[in-house]
C-alpha positions in Angstrom: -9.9 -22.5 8.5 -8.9 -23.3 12.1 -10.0 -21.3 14.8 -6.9 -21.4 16.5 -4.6 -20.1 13.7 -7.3 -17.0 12.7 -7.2 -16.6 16.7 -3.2 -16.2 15.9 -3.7 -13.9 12.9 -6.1 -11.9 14.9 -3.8 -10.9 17.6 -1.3 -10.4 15.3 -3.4 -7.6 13.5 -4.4 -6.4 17.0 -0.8 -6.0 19.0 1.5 -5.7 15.8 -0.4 -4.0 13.5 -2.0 -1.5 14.9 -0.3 -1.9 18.8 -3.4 -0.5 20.1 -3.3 1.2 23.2 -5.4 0.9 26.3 -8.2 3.5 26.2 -8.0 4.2 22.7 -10.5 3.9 20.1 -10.5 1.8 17.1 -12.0 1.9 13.3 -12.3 -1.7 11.6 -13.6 -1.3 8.0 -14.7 -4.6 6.4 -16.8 -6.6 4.0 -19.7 -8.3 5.3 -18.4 -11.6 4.1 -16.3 -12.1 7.2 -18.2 -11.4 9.7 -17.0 -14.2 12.1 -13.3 -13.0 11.6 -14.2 -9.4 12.7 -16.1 -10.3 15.7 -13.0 -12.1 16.4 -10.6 -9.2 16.0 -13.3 -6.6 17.8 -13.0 -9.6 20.8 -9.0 -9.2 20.9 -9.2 -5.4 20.6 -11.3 -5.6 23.6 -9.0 -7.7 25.8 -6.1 -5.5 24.6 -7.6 -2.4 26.3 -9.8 -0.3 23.7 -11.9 1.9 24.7 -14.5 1.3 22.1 -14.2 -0.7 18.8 -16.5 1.4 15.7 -17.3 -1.3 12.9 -18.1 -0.4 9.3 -19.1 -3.4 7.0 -19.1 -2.5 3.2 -20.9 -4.7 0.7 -19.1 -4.2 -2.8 -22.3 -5.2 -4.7 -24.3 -2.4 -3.1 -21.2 0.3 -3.4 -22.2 -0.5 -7.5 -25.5 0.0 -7.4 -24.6 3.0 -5.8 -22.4 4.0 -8.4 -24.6 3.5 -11.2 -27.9 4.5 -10.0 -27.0 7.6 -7.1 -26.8 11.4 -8.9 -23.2 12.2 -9.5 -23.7 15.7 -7.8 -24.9 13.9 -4.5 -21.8 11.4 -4.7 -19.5 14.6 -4.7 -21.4 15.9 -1.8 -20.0 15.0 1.9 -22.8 15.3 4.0 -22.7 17.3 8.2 -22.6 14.1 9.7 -19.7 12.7 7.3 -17.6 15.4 8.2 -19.0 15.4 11.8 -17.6 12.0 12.1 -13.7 12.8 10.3 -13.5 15.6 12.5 -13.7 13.4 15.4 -11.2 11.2 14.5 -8.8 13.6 13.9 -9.3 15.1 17.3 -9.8 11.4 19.1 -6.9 9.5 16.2 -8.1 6.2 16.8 -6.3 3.4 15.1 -8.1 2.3 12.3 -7.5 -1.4 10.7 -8.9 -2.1 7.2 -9.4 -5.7 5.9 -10.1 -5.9 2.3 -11.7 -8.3 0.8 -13.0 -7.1 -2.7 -13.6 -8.7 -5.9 -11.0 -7.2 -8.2 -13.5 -6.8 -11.5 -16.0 -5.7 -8.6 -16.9 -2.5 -10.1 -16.7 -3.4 -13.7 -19.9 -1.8 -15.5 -19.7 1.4 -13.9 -19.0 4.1 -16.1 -15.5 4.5 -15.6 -15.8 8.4 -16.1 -18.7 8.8 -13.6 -16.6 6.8 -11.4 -13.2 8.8 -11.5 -15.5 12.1 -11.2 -17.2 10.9 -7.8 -14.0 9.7 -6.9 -12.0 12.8 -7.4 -14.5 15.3 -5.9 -14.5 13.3 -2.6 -10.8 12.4 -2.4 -10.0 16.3 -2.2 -13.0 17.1 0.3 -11.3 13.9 2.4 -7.6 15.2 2.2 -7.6 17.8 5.0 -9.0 15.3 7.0 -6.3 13.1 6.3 -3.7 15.2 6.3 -4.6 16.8 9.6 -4.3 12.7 11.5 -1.0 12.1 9.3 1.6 10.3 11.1 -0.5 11.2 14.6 -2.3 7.4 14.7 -1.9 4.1 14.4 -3.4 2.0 11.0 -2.8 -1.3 9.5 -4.1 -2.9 6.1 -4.7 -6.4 6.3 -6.8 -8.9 4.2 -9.6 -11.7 4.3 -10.6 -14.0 1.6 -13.6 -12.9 -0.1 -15.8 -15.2 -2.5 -15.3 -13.4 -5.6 -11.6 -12.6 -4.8 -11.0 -16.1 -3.8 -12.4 -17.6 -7.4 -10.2 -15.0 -8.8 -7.6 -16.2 -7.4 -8.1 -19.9 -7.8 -10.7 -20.5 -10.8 -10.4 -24.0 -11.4 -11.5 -24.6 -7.7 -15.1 -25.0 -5.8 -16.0 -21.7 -3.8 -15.5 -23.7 -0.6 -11.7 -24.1 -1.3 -10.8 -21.6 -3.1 -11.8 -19.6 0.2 -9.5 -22.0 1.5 -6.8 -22.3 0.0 -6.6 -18.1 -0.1 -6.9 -18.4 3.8 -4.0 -20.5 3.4 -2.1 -18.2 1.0 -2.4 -14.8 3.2 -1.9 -16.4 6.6 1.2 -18.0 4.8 2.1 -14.4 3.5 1.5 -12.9 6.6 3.8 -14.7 8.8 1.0 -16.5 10.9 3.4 -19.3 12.6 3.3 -20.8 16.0 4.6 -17.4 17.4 3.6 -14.6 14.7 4.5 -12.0 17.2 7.7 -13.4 17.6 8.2 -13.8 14.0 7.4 -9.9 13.2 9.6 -8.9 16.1 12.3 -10.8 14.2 10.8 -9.6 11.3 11.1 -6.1 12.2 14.5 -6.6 12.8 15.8 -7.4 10.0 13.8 -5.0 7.9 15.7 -1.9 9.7 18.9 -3.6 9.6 18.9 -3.2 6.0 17.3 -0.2 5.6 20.3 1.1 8.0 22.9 -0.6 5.2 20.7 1.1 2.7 20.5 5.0 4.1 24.0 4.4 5.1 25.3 5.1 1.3 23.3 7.9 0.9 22.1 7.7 -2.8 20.9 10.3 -4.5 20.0 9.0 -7.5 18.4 5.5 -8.6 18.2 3.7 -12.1 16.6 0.8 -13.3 17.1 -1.6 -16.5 15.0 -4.6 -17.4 14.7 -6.6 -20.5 11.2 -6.0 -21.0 11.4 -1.8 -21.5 11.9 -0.6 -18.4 15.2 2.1 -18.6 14.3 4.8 -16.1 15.7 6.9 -13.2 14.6 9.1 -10.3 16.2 11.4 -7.7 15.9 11.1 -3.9 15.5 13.9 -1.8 18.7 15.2 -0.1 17.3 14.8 3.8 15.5 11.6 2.3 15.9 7.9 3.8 14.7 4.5 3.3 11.9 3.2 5.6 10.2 -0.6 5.9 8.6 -2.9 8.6 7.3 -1.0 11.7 6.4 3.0 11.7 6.2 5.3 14.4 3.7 7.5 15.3 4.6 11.4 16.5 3.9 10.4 19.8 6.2 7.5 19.7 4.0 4.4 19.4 5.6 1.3 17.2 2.9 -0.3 14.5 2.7 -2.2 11.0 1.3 -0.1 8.8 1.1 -3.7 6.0 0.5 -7.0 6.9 2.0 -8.2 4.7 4.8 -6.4 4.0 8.6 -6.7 2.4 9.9 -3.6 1.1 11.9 -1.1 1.6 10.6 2.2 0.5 11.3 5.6 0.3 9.2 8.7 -0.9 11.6 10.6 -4.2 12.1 13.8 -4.9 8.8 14.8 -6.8 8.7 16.1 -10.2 12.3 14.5 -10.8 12.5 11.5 -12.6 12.8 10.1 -16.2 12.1 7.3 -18.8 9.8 4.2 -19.3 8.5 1.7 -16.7 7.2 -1.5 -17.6 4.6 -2.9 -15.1 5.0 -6.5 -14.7 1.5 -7.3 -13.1 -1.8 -6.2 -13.3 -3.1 -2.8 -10.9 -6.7 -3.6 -9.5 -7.7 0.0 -8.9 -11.1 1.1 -7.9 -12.6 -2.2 -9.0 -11.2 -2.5 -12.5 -8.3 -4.1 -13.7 -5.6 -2.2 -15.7 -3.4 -4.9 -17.4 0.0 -4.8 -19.5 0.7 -1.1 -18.8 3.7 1.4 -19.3 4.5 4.9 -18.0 6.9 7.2 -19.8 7.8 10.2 -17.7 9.2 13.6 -18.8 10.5 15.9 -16.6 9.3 14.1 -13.7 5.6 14.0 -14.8 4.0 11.2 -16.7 3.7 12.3 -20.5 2.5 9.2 -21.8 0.3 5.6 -20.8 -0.2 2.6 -22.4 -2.3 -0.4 -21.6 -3.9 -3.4 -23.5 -6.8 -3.3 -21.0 -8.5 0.0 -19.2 -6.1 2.1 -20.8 -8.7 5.5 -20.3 -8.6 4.4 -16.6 -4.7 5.0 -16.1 -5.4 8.6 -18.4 -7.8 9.2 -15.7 -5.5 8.1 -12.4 -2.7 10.2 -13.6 -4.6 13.1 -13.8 -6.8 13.4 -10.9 -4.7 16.1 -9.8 -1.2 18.3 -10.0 0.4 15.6 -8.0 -1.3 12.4 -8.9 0.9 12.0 -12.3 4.2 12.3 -10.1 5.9 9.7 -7.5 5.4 9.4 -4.2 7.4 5.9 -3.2 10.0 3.9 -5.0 9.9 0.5 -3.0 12.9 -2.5 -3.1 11.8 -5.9 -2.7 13.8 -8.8 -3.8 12.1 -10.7 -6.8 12.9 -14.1 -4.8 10.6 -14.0 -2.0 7.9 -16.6 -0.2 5.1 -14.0 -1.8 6.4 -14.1 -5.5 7.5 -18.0 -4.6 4.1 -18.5 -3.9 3.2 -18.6 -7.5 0.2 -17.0 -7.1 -1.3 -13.5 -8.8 -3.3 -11.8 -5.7 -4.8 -9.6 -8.3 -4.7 -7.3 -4.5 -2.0 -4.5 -4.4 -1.4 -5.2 -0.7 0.2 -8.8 -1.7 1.2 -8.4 -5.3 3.4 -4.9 -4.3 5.5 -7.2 -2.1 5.8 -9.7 -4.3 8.6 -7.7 -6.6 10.0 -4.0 -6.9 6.9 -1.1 -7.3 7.0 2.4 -7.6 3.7 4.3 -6.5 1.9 7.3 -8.3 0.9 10.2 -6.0 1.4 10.9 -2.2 4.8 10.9 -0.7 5.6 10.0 2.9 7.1 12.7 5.2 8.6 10.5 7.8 10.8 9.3 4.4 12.2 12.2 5.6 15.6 12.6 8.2 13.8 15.0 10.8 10.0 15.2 9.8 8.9 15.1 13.1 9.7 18.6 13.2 8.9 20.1 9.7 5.5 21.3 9.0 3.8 20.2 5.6 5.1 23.3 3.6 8.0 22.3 4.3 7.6 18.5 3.5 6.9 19.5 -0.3 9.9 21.7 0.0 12.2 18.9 0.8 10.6 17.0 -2.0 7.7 14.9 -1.0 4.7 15.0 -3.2 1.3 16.2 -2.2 -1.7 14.3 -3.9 -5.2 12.5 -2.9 -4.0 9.6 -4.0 -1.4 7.1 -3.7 -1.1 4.5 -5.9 1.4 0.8 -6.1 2.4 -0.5 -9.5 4.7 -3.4 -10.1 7.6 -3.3 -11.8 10.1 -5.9 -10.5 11.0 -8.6 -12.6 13.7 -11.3 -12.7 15.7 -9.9 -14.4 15.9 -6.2 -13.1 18.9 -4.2 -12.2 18.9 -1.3 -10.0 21.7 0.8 -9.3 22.4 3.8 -7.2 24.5 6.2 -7.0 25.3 8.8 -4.4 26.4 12.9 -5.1 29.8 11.8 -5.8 28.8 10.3 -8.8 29.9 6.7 -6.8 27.9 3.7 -8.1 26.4 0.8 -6.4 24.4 -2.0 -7.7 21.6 -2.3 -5.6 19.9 -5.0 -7.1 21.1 -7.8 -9.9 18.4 -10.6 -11.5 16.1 -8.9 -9.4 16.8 -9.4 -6.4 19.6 -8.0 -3.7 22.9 -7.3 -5.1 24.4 -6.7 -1.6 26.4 -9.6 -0.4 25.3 -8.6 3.6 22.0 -9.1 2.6 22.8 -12.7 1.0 19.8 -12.2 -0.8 17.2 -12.9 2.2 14.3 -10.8 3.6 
């Protein structure tokens, strides 16, 4: 790929992304097959004014020999100089950028049990942490072409252009033009314009209809409100949490929803793939699953803990967009959520909330936002998908018709 164009998609990750700022510490997690591309990133992170730039390359290979030959007992153990190290990011909040590159069947072999075991243990020893930096620093997910992810991706095409053409297919995603910071300003924009139109009917209540078995609905929260493109940290710096990213989202009331979602694309979670899946929800909790492929991994999601088998987002994103266009199945939830509608299983977001900045995080579950150590995107849009909302008056609106945008000021554009 041209140097000039990742140069482009660097400084895009580096002033819109995370908008680091000078003196500030930064976190880059990424695979070791891009090493080039992160020396290029920790170069424009330099120049932007960080203080110091922490790298931690991961090797997906070696996280499953890990897996399958460490003692399960030692996985669930965080060691001093683990929790050494989250405790000084909570008190330093550096921004931290992840770039994922992995293999989407990366982890298949590992006993899927073992897996969900190590996985839960450490997820609840990490959640203080987390919790503690929430909405306090700046973060951005991003993504570079890995081999295995690339051939994934494109099978019928040499390694050397499949990486390629998957270059091609994210910086394409992403916005990388002659002026990408120009184009997520404008971006931006548009994004809160609509989430504006959006708040200002003031649903309470959402439902959606699709040939294919999905008939479901779930309440918002009363002080709740849609969110999309930048965030805002508590101390008032702008960032993009996704790159890419199209939706509009919003964290519903927790425990309050009903029917049967269809998913309409495969979930790569925790290097498996769960394929042709359903959820049925009773009083706001998932009662029943059902997939053709990893079936006993989607038992095991939804029940890591009390708040992993509720929602935590309900995301709009019209069916008709350059991502979906594209023709392409990432087989990476970071692309294939914005390529249609998605719900997500687990943690909520407390700045979906009117007035969060000054609630404490008894009081976000109080207003409705659920509390798990996980969050997790599932697909559901399809073209054929109706949405409508309805506010405490009982007044209906179509929010989306055909699966995409329903509202004529939106004329069906991003």
């Amino acid at each position: 790929m041209n140097k000039s164009i990742l140069n482009k998609y660097a400084e895009l990750l580096v002033k819109k992304g995370l908008n680091i700022q000078k003196g500030q510490d930064v976190f880059v997690t990424a695979s070791v097959e891009q090493p080039e591309f992160v020396a290029l990133v920790v170069n424009k992170l330099y120049k932007a004014g960080a203080r110091k730039v922490f790298v931690d390359f991961y090797y997906q290979p070696l996280d499953k020999v890990t897996y399958n030959g460490a003692n399960t007992k030692a996985m669930c153990t965080l060691e001093s100089f683990e929790k050494a190290k989250l405790e000084w990011r909570s008190e330093h909040l550096p921004a931290r950028l992840m770039l994922v590159s992995d293999d989407p069947d990366g982890l298949k072999g590992v006993n899927q049990n073992k897996l969900m075991t190590i996985q839960q243990a450490r997820a609840a020893i990490l959640k203080p942490y987390r919790d503690e930096i929430d909405a306090k620093h700046q973060w951005c997910i991003a993504a570079v072409p890995g081999e295995k992810w690339a051939k994934k991706v494109f099978p019928g095409e040499r390694k050397s252009v499949a990486i390629e053409k998957l270059w091609q297919a994210i910086l394409d995603c992403s916005l990388v033009t002659e002026d990408p910071v120009a184009s997520w300003d404008d971006f931006n924009k548009q994004i809160k314009q609509k989430c504006d139109y959006i708040n200002g009917l003031k649903l309470r209540k959402l439902y959606y209809k699709s040939k294919n078995g999905t008939n479901f609905n779930v309440t918002l929260n009363e002080l709740g409100k849609f969110c999309g493109g930048y965030d805002t940290t508590l101390s008032g710096v702008n960032f993009n949490p996704n790159i890419p990213s199209l939706e509009i989202f919003t964290s519903p009331k927790f425990g309050a929803c009903e029917g049967t979602v269809v998913a309409t694309k495969p979930l790569s979670y925790q290097g498996h793939l769960i394929e042709n899946f359903s959820l049925t929800f009773t009083n706001g909790k998932v009662s029943s699953v059902k997939a053709e492929k990893n079936e006993e991994l989607l038992r095991q999601l939804v029940a890591i803990d009390e708040g992993s088998c509720m929602l935590g987002e309900c995301a709009l994103v019209p069916f008709d967009n350059p991502i979906n266009n594209s023709g392409l199945l990432f087989y990476e939830t970071l692309y294939d959520e914005n390529a249609c509608c998605h719900l997500a299983l687990g943690r909520g977001f407390p700045d979906c909330l009117f007035g969060y900045e000054n609630m404490t995080k008894e009081e976000y579950h109080k207003n409705g936002i659920n509390d798990s150590s996980i969050h997790v995107d599932f697909m559901i849009g399809s073209a054929d998908l109706e949405i409508v909302g309805e506010d405490a008056f009982g007044t209906k609106t179509t929010i989306f018709k055909n699966g995409n945008w329903a509202i004529s000021e939106f004329n069906n554009k991003l």
